[in-house]
C-alpha positions as CSV (number, residue, x, y, z in Angstrom):
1,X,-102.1,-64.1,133.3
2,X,-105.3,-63.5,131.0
3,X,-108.8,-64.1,131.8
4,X,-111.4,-64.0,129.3
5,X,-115.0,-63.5,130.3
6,X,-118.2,-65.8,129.6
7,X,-120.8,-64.1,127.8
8,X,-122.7,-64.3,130.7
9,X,-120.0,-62.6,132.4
10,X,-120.0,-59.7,129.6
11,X,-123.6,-59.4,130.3
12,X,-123.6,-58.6,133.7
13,X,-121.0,-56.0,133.0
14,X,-123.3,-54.4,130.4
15,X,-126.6,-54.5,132.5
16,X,-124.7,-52.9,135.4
17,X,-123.4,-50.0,133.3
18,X,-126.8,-49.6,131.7
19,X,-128.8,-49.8,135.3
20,X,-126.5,-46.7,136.7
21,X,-126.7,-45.0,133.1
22,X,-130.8,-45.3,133.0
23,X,-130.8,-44.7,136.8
24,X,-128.4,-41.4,136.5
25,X,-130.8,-40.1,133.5
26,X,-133.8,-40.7,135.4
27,X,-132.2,-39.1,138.4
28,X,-131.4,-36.1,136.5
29,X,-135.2,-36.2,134.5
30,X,-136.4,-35.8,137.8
31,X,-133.7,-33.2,139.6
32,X,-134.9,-30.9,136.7
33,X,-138.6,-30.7,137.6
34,X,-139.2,-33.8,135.2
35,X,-141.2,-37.1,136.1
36,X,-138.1,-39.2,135.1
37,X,-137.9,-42.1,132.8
38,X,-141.7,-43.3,131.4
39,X,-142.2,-45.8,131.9
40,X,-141.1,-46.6,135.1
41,X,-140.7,-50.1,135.2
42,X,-137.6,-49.6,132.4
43,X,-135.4,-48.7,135.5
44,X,-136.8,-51.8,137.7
45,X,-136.0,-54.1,135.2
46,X,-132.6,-53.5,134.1
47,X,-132.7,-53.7,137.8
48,X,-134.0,-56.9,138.4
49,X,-132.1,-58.2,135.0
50,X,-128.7,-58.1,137.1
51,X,-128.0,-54.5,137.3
52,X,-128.5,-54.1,141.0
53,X,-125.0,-53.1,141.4
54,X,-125.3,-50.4,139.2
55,X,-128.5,-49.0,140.1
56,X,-127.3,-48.8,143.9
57,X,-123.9,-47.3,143.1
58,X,-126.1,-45.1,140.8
59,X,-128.5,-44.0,144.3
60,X,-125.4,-44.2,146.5
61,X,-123.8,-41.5,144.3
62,X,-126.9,-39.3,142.9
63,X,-129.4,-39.2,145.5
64,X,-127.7,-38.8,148.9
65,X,-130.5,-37.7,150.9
66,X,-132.9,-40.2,152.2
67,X,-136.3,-39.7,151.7
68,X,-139.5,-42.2,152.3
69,X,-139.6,-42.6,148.7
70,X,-135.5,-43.5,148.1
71,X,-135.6,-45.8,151.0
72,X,-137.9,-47.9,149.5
73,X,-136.2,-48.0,145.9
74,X,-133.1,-49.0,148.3
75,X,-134.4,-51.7,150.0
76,X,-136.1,-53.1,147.1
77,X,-132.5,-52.5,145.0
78,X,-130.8,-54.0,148.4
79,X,-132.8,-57.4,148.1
80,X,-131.9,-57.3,144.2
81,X,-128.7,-57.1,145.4
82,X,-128.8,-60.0,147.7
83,X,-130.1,-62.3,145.6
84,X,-127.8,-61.5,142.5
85,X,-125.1,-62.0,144.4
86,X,-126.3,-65.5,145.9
87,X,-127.2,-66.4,142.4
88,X,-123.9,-65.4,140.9
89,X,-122.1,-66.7,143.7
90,X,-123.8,-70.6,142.8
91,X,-122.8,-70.1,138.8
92,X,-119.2,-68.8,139.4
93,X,-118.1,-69.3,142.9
94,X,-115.5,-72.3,143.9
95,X,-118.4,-75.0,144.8
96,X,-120.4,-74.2,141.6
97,X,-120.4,-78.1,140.1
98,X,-121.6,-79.0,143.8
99,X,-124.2,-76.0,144.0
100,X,-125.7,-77.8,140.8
101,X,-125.7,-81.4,141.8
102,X,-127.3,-80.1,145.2
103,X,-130.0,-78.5,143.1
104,X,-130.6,-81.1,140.7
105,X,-131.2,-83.2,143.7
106,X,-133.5,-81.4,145.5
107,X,-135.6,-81.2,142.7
108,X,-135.6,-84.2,141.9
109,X,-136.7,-85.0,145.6
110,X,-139.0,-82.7,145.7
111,X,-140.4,-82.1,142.5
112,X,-144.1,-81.3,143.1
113,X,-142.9,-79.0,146.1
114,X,-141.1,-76.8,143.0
115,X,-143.8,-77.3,140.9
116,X,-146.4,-75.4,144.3
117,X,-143.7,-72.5,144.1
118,X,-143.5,-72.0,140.7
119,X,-147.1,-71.9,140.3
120,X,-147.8,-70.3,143.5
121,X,-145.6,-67.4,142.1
122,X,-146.8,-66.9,138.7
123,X,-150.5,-67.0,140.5
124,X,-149.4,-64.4,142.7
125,X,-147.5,-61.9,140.3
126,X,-150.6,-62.4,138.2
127,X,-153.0,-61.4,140.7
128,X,-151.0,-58.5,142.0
129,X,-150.6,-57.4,138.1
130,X,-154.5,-57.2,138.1
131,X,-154.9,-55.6,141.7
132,X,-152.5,-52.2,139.7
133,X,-154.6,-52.3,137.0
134,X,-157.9,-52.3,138.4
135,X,-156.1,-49.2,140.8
136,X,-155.4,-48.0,137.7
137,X,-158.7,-47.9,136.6
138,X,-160.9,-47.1,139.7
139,X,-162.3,-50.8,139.9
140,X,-163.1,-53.1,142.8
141,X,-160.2,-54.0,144.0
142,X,-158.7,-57.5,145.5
143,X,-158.3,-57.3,149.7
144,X,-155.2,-57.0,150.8
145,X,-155.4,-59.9,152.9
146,X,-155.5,-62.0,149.5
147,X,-152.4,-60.0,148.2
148,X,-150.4,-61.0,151.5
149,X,-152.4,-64.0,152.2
150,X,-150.3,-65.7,148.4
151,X,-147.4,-64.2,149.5
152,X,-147.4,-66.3,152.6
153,X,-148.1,-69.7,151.6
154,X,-145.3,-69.1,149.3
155,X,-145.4,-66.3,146.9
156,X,-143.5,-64.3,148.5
157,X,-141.1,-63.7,145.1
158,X,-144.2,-63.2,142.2
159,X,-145.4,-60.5,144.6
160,X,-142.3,-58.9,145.5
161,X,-142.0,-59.3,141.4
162,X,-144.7,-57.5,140.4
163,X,-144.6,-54.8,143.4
164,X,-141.3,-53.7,141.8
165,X,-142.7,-54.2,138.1
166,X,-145.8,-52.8,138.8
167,X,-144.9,-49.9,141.5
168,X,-147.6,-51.7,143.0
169,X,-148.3,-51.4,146.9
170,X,-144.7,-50.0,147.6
171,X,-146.6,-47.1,149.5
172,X,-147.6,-49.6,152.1
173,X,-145.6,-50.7,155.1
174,X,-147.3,-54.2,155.3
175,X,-146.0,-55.5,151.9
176,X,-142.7,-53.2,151.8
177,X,-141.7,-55.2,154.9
178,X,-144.0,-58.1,155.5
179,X,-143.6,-59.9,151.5
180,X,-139.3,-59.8,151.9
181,X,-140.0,-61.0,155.5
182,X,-142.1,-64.0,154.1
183,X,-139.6,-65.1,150.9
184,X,-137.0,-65.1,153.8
185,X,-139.5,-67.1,156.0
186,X,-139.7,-69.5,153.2
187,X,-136.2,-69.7,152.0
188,X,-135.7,-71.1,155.4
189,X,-138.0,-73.4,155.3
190,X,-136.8,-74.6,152.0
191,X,-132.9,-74.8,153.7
192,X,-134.6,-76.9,156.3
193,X,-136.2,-79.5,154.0
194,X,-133.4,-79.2,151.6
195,X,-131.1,-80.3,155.0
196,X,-133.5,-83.3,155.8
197,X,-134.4,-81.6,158.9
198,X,-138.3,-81.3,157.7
């Protein structure tokens, strides 16, 4: 019995080695009085790039203690996580050529409704890109209520993007529970229309 792997398949393998690998060295950067890797968003995205397996097996095994700080890097590697697997799971599991048709579908039903995410999520990673960088800076800043204001009508994923890019807002409860809370809000409502049910 032999079972060669997709390239796609060899990929995930390699990001997954190389999240716990970059997460283990900026682990021990940091364990010896060091700020860890520069910059930080390398370890987020080889993250967010499929490693999520690797970089929690990497925090699981390195950094046992919880801490406010950890927690949050777990949750947001924990919803990585979740939606790896669901994504994987459509592209490889036993229902994959139905998965597709059922996507191709609903787009095609609903075609301007993907067109409003995908804008409303490039808006929204855009403005919270700008909101870090005029922190960054000592500028006015945009109100909150804007940040979480996108993120509920629907760009829930460009913010939760670009708080994990940008290390932006991840201080604050508000958006560390309340923009995962609203992509979940939406995903439902997304099932529901996707069900006929809306």
């Amino acid at each position: 019995f032999s079972m060669a792997l997709t390239n796609f398949q060899w990929y995930v393998i390699a990001i997954n080695v190389i999240a716990f690998l970059v997460y283990t060295i900026d682990f021990q950067i940091y364990n010896h009085g060091g700020d860890g890797i520069k910059p930080e968003v390398i370890c987020n995205l080889v993250t967010i790039c499929g490693g999520a397996v690797g970089t929690l097996i990497a925090e699981i095994l390195w950094d046992r203690k919880i801490n406010k700080l950890n927690a949050q890097s777990r949750i947001y590697t924990f919803v990585w996580l979740i939606l790896q697997v669901a994504f994987f799971w459509a592209i490889w599991g036993p229902n994959r050529e139905t998965v597709k048709e059922h996507a191709l579908a609903f787009y095609d039903e609903h075609k301007i409704l993907c067109i409003y995410y995908a804008g409303i999520n490039v808006v929204t990673f855009v403005v919270f890109a700008i909101d870090k960088i005029k922190a960054m800076v000592g500028a006015w800043r945009i109100r909150e209520i804007v940040l979480l204001g996108l993120c509920l009508i629907g760009g829930g994923g460009g913010g939760f993007l670009a708080m994990d890019l940008c290390n932006h807002k991840v201080k604050s409860m508000h958006f560390m529970v309340g923009v995962p809370m609203m992509i979940c809000a939406h995903l439902v409502l997304i099932a529901f229309i996707a069900m006929g049910a809306i």
